[in-house]
PyMOL Python script that loads the backbone (N, CA, C, O; Angstrom):
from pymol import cmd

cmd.read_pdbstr("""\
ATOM      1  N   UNK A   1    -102.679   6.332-227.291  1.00  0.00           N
ATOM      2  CA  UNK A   1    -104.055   6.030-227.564  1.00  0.00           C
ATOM      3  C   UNK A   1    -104.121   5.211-228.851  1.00  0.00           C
ATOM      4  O   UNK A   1    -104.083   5.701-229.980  1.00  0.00           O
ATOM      5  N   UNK A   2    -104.196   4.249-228.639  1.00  0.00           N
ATOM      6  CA  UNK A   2    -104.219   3.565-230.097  1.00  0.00           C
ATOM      7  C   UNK A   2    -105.853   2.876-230.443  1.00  0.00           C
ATOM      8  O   UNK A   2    -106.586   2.546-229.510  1.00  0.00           O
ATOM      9  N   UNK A   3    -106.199   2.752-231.633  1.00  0.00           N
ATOM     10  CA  UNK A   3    -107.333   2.295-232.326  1.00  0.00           C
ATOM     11  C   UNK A   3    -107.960   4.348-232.261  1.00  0.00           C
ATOM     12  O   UNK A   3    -109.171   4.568-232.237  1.00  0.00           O
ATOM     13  N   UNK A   4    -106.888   5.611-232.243  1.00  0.00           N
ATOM     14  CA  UNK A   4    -107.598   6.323-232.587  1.00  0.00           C
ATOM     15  C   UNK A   4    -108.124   6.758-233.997  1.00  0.00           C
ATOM     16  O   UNK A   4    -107.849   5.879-234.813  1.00  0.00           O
ATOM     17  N   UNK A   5    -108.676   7.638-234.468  1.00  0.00           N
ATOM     18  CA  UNK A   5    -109.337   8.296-235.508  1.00  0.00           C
ATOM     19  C   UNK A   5    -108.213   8.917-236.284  1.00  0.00           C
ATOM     20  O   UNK A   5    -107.607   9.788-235.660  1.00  0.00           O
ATOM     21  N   UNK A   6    -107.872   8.715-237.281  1.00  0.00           N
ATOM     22  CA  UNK A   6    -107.080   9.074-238.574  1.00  0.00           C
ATOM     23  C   UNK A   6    -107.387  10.745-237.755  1.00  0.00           C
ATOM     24  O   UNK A   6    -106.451  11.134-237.056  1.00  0.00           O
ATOM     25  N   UNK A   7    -108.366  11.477-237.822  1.00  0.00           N
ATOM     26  CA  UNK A   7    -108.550  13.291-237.694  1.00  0.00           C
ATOM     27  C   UNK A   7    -108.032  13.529-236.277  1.00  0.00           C
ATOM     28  O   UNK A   7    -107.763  14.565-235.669  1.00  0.00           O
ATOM     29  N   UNK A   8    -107.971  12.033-235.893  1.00  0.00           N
ATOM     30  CA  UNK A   8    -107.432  12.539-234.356  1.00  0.00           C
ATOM     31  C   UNK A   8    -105.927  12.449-233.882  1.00  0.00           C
ATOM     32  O   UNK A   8    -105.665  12.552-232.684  1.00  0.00           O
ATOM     33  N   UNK A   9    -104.752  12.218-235.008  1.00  0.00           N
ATOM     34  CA  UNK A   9    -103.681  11.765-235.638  1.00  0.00           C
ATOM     35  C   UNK A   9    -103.243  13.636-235.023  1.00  0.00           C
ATOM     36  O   UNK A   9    -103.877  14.673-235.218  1.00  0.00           O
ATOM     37  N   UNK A  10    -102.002  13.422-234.305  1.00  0.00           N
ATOM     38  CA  UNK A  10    -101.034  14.819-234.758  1.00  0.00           C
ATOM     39  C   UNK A  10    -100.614  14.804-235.940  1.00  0.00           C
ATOM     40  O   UNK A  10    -100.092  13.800-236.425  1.00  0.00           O
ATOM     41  N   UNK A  11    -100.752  15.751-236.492  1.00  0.00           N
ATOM     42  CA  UNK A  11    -100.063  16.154-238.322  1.00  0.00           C
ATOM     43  C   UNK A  11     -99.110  16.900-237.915  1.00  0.00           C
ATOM     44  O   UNK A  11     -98.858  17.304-236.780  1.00  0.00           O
ATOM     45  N   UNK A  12     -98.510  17.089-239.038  1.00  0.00           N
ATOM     46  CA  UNK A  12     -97.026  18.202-238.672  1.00  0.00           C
ATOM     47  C   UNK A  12     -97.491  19.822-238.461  1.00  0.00           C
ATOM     48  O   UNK A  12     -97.027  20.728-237.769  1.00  0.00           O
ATOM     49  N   UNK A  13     -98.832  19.723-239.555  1.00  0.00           N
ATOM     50  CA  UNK A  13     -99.330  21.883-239.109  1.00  0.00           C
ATOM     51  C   UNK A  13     -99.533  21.696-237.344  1.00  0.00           C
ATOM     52  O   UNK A  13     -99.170  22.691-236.719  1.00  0.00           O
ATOM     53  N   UNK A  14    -100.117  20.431-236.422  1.00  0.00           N
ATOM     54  CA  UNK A  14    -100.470  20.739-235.103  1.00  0.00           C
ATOM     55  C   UNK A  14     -98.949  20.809-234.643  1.00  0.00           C
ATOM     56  O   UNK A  14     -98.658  21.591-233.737  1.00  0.00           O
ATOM     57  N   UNK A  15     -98.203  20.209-235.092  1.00  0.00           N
ATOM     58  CA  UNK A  15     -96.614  20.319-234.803  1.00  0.00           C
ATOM     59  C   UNK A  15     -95.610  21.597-234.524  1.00  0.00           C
ATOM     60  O   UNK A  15     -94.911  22.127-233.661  1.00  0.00           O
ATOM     61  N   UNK A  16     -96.130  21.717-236.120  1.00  0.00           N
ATOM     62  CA  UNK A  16     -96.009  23.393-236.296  1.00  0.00           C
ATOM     63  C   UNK A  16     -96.069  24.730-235.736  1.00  0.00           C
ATOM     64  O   UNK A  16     -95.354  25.732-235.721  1.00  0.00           O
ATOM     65  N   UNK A  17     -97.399  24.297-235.196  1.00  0.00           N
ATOM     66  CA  UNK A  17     -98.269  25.190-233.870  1.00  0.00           C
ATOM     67  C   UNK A  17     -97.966  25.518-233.116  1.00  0.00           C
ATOM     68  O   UNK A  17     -97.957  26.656-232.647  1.00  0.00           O
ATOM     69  N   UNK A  18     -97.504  24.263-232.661  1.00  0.00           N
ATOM     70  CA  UNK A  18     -97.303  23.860-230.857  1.00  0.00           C
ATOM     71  C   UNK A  18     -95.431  24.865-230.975  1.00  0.00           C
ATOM     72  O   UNK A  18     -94.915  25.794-230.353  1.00  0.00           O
ATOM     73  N   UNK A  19     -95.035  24.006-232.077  1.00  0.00           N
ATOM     74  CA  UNK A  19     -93.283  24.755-232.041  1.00  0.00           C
ATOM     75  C   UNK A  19     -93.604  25.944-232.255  1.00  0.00           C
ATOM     76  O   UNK A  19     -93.354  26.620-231.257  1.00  0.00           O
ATOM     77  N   UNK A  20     -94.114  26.631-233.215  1.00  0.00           N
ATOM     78  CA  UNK A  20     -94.523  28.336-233.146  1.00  0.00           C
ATOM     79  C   UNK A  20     -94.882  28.967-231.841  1.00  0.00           C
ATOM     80  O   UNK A  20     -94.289  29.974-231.455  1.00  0.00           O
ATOM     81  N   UNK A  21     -95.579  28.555-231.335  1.00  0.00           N
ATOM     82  CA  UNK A  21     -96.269  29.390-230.180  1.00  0.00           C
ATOM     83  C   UNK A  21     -95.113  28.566-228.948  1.00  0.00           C
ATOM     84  O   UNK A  21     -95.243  29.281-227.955  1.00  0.00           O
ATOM     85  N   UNK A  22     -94.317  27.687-228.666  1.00  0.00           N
ATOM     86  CA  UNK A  22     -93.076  27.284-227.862  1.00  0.00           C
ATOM     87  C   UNK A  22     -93.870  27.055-226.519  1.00  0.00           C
ATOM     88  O   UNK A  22     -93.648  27.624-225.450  1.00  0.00           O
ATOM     89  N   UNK A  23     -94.904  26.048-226.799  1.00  0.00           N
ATOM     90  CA  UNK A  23     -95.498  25.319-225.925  1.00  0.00           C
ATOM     91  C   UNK A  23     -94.683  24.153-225.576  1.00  0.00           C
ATOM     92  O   UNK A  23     -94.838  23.416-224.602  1.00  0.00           O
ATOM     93  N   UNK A  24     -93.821  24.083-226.469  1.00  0.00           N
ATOM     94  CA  UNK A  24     -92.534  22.796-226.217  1.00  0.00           C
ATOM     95  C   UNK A  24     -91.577  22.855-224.921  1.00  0.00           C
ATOM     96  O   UNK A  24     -91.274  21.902-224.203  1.00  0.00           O
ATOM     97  N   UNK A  25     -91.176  24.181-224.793  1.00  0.00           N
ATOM     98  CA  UNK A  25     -90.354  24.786-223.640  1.00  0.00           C
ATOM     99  C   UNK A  25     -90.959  24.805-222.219  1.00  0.00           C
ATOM    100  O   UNK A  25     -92.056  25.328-222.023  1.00  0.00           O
ATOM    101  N   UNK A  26     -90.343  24.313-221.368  1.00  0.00           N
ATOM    102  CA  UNK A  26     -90.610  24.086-220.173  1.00  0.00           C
ATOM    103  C   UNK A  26     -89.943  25.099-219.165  1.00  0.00           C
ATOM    104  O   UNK A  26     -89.538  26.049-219.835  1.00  0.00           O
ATOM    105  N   UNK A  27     -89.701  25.260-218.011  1.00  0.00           N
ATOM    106  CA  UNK A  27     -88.766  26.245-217.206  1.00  0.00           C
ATOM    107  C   UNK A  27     -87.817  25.262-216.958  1.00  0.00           C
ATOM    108  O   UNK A  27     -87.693  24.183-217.539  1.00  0.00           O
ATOM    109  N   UNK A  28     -86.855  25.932-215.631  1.00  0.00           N
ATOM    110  CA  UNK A  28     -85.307  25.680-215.308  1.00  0.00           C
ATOM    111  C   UNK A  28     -85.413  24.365-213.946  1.00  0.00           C
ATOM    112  O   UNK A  28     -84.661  23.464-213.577  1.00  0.00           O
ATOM    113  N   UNK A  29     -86.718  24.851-213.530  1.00  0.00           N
ATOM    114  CA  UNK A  29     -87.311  23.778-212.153  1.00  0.00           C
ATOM    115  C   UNK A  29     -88.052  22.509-212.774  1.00  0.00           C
ATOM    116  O   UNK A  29     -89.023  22.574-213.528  1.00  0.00           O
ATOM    117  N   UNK A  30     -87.479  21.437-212.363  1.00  0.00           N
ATOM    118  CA  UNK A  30     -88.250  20.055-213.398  1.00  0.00           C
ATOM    119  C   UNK A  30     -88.834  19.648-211.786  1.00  0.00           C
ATOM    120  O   UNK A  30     -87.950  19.503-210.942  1.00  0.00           O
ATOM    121  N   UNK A  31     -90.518  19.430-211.259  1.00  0.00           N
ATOM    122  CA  UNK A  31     -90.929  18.806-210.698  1.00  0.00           C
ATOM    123  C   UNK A  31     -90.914  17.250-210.898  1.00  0.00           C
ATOM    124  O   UNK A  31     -90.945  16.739-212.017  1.00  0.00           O
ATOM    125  N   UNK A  32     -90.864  16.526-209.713  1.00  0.00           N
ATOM    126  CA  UNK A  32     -90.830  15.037-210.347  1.00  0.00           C
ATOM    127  C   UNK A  32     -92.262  14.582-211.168  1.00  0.00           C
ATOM    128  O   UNK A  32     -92.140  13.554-211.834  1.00  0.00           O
ATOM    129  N   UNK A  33     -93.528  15.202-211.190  1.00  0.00           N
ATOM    130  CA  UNK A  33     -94.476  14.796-211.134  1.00  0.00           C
ATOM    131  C   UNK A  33     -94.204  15.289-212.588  1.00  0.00           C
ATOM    132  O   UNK A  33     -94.823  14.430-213.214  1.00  0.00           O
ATOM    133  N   UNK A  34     -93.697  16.085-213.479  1.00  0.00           N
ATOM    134  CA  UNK A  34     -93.463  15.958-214.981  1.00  0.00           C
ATOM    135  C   UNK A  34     -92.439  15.255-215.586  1.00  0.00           C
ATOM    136  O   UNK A  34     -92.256  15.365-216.798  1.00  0.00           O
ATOM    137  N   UNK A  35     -91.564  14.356-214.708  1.00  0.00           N
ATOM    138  CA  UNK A  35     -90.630  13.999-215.428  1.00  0.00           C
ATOM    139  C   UNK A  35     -91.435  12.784-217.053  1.00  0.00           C
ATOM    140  O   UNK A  35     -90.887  12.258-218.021  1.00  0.00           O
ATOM    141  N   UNK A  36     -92.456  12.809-216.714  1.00  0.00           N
ATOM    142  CA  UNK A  36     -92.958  11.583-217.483  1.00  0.00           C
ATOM    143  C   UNK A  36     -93.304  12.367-218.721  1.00  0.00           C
ATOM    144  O   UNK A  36     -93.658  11.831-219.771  1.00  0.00           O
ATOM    145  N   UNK A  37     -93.162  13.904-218.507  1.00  0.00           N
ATOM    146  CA  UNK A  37     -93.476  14.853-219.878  1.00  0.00           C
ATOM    147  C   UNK A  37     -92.372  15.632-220.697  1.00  0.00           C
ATOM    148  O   UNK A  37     -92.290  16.416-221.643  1.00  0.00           O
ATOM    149  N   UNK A  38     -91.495  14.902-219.701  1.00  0.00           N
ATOM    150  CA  UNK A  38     -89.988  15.551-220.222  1.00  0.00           C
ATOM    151  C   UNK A  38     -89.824  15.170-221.639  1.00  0.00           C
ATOM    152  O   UNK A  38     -90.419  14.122-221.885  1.00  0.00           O
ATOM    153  N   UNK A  39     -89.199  15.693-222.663  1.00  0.00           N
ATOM    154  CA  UNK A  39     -88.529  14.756-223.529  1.00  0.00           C
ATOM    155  C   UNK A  39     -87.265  15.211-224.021  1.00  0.00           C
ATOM    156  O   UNK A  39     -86.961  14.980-225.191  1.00  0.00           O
ATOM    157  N   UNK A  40     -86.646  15.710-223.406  1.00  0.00           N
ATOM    158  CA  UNK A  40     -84.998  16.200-223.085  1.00  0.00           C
ATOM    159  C   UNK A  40     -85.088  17.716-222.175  1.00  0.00           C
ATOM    160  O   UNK A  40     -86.091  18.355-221.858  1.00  0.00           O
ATOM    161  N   UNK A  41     -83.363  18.052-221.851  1.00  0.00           N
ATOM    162  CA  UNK A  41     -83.325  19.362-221.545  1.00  0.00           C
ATOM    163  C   UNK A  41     -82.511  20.009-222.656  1.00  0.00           C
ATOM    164  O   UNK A  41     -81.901  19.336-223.486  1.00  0.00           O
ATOM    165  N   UNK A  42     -82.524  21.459-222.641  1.00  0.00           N
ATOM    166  CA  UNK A  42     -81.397  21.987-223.561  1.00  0.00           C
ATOM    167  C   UNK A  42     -80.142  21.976-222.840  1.00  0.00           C
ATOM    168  O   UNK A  42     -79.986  21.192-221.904  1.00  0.00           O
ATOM    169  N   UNK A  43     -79.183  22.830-223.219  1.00  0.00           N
ATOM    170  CA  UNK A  43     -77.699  23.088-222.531  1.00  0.00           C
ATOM    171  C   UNK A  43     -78.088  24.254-221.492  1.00  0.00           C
ATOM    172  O   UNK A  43     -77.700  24.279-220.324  1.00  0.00           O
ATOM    173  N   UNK A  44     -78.820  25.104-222.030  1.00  0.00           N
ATOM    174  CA  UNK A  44     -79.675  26.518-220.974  1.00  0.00           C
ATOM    175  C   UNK A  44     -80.290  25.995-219.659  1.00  0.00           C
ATOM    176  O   UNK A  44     -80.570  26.687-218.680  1.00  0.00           O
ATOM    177  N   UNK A  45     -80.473  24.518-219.809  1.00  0.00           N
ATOM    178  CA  UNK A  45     -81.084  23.911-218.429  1.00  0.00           C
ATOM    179  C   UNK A  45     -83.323  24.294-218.836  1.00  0.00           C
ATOM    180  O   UNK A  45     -84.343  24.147-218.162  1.00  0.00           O
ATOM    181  N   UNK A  46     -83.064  24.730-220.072  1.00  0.00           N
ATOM    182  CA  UNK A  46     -84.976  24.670-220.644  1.00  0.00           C
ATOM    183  C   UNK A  46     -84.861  23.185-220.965  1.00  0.00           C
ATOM    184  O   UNK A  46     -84.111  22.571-221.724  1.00  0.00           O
ATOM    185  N   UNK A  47     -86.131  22.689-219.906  1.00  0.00           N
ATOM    186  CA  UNK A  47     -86.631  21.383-220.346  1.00  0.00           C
ATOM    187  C   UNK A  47     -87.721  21.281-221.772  1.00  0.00           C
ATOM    188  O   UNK A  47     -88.422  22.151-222.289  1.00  0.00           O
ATOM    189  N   UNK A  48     -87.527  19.943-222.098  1.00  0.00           N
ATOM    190  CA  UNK A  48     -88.470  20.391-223.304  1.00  0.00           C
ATOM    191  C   UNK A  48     -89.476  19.224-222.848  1.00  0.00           C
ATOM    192  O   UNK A  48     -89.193  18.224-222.187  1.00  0.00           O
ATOM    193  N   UNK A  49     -90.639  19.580-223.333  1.00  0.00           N
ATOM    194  CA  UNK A  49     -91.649  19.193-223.394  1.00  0.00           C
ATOM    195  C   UNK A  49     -92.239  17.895-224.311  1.00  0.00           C
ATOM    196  O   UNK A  49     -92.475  18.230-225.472  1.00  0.00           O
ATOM    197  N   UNK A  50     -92.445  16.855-224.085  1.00  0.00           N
ATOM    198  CA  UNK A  50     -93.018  15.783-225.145  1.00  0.00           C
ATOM    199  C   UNK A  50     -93.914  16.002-225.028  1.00  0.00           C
ATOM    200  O   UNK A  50     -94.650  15.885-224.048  1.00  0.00           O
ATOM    201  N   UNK A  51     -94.211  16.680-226.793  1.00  0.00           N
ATOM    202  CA  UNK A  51     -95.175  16.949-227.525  1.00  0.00           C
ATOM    203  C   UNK A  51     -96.510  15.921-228.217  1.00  0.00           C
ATOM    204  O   UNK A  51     -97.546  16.352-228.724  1.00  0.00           O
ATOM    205  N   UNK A  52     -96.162  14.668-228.073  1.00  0.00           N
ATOM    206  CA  UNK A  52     -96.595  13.811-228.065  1.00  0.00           C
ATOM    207  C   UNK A  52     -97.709  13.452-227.217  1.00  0.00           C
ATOM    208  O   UNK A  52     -98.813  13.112-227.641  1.00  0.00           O
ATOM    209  N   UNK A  53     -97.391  13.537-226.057  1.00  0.00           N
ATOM    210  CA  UNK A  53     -97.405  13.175-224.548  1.00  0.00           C
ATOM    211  C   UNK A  53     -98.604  14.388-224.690  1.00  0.00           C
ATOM    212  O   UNK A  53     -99.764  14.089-224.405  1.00  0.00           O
ATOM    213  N   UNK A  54     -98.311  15.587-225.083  1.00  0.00           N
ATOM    214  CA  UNK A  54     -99.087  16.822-224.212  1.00  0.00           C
ATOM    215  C   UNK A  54    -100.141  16.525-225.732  1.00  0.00           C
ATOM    216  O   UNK A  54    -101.034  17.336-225.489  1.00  0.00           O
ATOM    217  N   UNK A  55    -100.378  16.135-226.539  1.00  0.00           N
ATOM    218  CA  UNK A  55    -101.150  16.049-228.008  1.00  0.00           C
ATOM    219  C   UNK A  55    -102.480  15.124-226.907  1.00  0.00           C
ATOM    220  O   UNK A  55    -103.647  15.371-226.607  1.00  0.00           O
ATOM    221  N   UNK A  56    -101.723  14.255-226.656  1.00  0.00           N
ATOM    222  CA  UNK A  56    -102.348  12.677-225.988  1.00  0.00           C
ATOM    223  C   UNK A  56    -103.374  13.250-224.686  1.00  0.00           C
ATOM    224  O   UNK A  56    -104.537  12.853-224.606  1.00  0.00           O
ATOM    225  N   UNK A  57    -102.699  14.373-223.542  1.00  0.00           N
ATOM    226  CA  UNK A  57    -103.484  14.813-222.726  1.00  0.00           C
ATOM    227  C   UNK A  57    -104.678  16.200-223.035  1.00  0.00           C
ATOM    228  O   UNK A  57    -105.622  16.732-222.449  1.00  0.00           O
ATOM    229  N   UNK A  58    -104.098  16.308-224.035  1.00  0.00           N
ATOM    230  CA  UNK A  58    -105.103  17.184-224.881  1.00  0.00           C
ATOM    231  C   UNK A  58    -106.542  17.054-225.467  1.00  0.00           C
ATOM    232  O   UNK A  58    -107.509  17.804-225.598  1.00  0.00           O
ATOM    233  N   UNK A  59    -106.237  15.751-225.762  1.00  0.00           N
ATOM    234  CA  UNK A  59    -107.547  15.006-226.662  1.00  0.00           C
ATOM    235  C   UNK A  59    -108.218  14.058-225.245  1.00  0.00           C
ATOM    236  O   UNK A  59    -109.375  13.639-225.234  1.00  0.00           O
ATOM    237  N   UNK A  60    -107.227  13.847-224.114  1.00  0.00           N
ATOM    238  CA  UNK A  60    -108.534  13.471-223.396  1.00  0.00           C
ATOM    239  C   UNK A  60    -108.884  14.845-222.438  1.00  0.00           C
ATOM    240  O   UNK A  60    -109.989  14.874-221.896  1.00  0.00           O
ATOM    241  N   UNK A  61    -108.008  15.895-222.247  1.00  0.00           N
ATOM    242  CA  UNK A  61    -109.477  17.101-221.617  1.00  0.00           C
ATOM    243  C   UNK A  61    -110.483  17.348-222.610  1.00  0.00           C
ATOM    244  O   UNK A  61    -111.593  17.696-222.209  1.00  0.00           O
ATOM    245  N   UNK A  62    -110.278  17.228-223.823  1.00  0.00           N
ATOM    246  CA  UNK A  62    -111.224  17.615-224.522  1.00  0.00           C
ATOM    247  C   UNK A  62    -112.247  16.125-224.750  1.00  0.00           C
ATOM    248  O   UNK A  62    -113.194  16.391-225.491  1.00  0.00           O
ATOM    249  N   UNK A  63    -112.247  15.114-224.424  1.00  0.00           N
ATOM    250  CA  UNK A  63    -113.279  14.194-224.750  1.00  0.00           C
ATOM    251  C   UNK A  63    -113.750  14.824-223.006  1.00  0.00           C
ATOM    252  O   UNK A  63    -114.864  15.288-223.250  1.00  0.00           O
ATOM    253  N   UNK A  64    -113.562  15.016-221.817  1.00  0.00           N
ATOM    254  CA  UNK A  64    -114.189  15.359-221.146  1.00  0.00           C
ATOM    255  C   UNK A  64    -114.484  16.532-220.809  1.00  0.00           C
ATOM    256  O   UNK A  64    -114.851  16.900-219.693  1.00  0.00           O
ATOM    257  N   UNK A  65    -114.348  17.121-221.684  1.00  0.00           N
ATOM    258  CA  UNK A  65    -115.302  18.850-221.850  1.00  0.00           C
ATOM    259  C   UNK A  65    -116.359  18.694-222.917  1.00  0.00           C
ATOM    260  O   UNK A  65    -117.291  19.479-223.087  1.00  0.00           O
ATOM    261  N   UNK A  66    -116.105  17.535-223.660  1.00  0.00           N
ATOM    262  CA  UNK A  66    -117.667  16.942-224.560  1.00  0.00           C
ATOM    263  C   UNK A  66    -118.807  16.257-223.849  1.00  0.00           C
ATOM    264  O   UNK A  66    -120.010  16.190-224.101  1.00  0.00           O
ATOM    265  N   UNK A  67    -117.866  15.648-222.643  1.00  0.00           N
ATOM    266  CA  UNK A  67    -118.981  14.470-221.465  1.00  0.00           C
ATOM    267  C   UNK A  67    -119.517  15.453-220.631  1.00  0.00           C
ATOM    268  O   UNK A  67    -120.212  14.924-219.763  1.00  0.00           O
ATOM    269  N   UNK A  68    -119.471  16.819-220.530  1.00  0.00           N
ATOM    270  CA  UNK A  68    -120.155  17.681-220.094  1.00  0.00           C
ATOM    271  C   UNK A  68    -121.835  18.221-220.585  1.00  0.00           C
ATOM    272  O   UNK A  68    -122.254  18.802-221.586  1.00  0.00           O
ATOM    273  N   UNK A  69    -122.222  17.915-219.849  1.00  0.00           N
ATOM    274  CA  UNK A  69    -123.810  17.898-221.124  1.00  0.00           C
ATOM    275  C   UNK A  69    -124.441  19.500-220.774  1.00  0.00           C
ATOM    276  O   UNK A  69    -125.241  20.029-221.546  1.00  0.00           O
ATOM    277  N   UNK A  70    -124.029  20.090-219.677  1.00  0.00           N
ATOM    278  CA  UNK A  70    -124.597  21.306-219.346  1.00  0.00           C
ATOM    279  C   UNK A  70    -123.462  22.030-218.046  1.00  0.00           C
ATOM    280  O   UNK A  70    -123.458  21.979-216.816  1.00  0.00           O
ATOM    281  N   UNK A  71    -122.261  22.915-219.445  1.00  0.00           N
ATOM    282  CA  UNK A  71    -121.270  23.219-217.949  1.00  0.00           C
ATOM    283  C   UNK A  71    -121.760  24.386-217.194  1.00  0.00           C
ATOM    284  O   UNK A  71    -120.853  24.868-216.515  1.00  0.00           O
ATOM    285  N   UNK A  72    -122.906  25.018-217.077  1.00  0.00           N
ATOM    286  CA  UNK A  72    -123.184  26.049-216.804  1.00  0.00           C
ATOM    287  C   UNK A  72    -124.160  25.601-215.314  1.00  0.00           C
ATOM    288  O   UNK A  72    -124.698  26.480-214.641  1.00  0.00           O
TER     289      UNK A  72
END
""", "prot")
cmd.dss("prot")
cmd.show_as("cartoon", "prot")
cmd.util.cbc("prot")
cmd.orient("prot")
């Protein structure tokens, strides 16, 4: 996403986060439809997750849970 917002920038504490809570780790089964979220495997055969990638799909569910004007 480029031309975004400086506040809308991953910092290292969202970094932090994401590695604390091991939202990075993937399972042992890689569907093809994530290979584009891969961003290595370990030696255990745990795929890891680009964190990048999942920052990027993050900020657009959330611009369309804002384009929601009445979710109820």
């Amino acid at each position: 996403m480029s031309g975004v917002l400086n506040v809308l920038q991953m910092k290292e504490e969202d970094v932090l986060k994401f590695l604390a809570a091991e939202t990075h780790l993937g399972g042992t089964n890689l569907d093809f439809q994530m290979e584009q979220h891969i961003y290595k495997s370990k030696s255990d055969g745990i795929y890891i997750i680009n964190l990048k990638r999942t920052w990027e799909r993050l900020q657009l569910a959330a611009c369309a849970i804002v384009a929601i004007e009445k979710p109820y």
